[in-house]
Residue, then its C-alpha position, 0 to 999 in steps of 0.5 A: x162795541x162800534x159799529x163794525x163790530x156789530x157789522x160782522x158779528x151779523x155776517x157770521x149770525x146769518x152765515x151759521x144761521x143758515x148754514x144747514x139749509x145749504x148743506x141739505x140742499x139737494x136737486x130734486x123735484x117740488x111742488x106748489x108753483x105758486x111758492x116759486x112766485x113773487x109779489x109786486x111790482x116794484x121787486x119786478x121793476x129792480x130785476x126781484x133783487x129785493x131780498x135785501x131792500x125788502x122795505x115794504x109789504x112784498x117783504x113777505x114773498x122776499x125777506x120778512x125781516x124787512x117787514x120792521x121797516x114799515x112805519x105806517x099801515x099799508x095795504x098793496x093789491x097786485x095783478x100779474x097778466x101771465x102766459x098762456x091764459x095764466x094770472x096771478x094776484x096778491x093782496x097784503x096789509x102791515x101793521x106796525x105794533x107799537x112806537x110813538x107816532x111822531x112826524x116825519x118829512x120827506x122829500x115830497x113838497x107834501x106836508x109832513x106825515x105820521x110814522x112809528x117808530x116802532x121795532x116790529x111790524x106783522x103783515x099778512x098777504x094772500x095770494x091766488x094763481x091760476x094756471x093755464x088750461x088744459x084738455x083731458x083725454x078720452x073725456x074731452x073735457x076742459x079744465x084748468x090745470x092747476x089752481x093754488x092759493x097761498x096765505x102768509x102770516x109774517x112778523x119783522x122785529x128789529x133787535x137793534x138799533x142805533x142812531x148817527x146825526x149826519x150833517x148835509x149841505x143844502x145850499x148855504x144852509x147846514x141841516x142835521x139827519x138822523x140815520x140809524x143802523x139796524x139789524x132786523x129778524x123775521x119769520x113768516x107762516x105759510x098754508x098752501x092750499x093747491x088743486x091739479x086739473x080741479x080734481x086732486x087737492x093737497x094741503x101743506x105748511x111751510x114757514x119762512x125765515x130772514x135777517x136784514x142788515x142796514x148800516x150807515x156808511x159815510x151819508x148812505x146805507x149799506x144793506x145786507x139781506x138773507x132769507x130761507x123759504x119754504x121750510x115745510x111739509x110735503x105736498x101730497x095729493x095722493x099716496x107720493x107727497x112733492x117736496x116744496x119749492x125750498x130756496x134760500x136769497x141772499x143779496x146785497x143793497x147800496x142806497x144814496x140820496x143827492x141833494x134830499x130830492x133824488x135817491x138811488x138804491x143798487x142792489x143785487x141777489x142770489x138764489x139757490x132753489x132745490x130744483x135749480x142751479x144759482x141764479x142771480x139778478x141785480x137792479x137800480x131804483x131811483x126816486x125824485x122827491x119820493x113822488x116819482x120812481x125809474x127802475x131796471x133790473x136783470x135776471x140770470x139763469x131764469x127760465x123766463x125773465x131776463x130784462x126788467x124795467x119799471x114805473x112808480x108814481x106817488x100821489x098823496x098817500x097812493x103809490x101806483x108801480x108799473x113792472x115789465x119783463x122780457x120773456x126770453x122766450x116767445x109766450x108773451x112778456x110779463x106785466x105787473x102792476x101794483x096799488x099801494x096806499x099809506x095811512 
């Protein structure tokens, strides 16, 4: 079978895969607000139209199918300065399983690295939010309103693969590159642990699901991504439970290099939460010698957010990200900012 084939025998996979999940959507109440956040910088940057770019550790809080992408150990730690006396951080860490080790040059006047070429990469993340405060009546006291922690345990495998030698002009010179086209599955485990007004405590379970599609079209790649989140136990913090936060992403991604020093990535994303309408978001990510990175990105139909922009600088095998958002309303823009180191 030739590449398109397998093209829409993976558009219609994911179509009936998540299909169900879409019919049982209903509008409705959710709990645990920390399963409504997302992690990094970078997503920020590109408007969090991530869920079919999904290429490092903040897979985990996008599409964990992407997380197969990861060739090299990586550890990323985040701090998001919120509203109203609010924070938010994560930290993650990926590991590739398996592959041979071979060398890889990239586009950096820094020597060449190491990478695996392996199919499958597990990665676990945890994450704290700690929401504004509040005083209670008639005691006075004050207190924070709500604390959540959340640990994910995610797993990218990808069940095919295929290669194409694309061959580029660079000056005078002809040089050969191997692209690949890949399908990737993932799934991710979440415990939610979550306190209101540090005096109720609840538990719950949720798992998350995605594919990732990339195929080579001409000299770039075509990305499609889908995930379903949240697929878990109510939260329950006396005798009613809140269900959680379930959503499903979907989008789209188109990534070009010129000249082997610059490369643009377009992507764009939908959401359905089952306490909202859609919403959607579409962001550009461009890179100049994998040293230096300039994002933008909007969000439509969100509460908050509506432009994004971004920075991202490499150095050795350390990736510092800048990401900023216009708040719509007048409680303050949002700021992330995220380390990263390879190895």
């Amino acid at each position: 079978m030739g590449k398109r084939t397998y093209f829409f025998i993976f558009i219609l996979a994911i179509f009936f895969f998540f299909r169900p999940a879409l019919i049982c959507f209903a509008a409705g109440t959710s709990g645990a607000i920390i399963l409504k956040q997302t992690s990094g910088a970078r997503p920020l940057g590109i408007g969090e139209a991530f869920v079919a770019v999904a290429d490092d550790v903040n897979a985990l809080h996008f599409n964990p199918a992407g997380l197969a992408q990861i060739k090299r150990h990586e550890i990323s730690v985040m701090y998001l300065d919120s509203l109203v006396d609010t924070w938010y951080g994560f930290i993650g860490y990926a590991y590739p399983i398996g592959g041979k080790v071979e060398r890889q040059r990239g586009r950096r006047k820094f020597k060449s690295i190491k990478v695996r070429r392996n199919r499958g990469t597990i990665a676990l993340g945890v994450s704290s939010l700690q929401a504004g405060k509040m005083i209670l009546h008639p005691e006075g006291n004050t207190v924070r309103a709500e604390e959540d922690y959340l640990a994910n345990l995610g797993f990218g495998y990808i069940i095919w693969r295929s290669s194409e030698k694309v061959e580029k002009r660079r000056r005078r010179a002809r040089a050969t590159r191997e692209l690949r086209n890949e399908v990737s599955v993932g799934v991710a485990i979440k415990l939610v642990y979550s306190t209101l007004v540090q005096k109720y405590s609840a538990m719950a379970y949720a798992v998350d699901v995605g594919a990732l599609g990339k195929f080579i079209v001409g000299k770039n790649r075509f990305l499609l991504g889908i995930a379903g989140q949240n697929l878990g136990t109510k939260i329950k913090f006396e005798e009613e439970g809140d269900s959680l936060p379930l959503t499903v992403r979907a989008g789209a991604a188109y990534q070009m290099d010129f000249k082997q020093e610059h490369r643009l990535t377009i992507s764009t994303e939908a959401v359905k939460p089952n306490d909202g309408d859609f919403r959607g978001s579409g962001g550009m990510e461009y890179w100049y010698r994998e040293v230096f990175a300039l994002r933008a990105g909007y969000k439509i139909g969100y509460d908050l957010d509506s432009f994004t922009c971004g920075v991202g600088f490499v150095w050795k095998n350390f990736q510092l990200d800048y990401g900023w958002g216009m708040n719509t309303s007048k409680m303050g823009d949002n700021h992330r900012f995220s380390l990263t180191t390879r190895f």
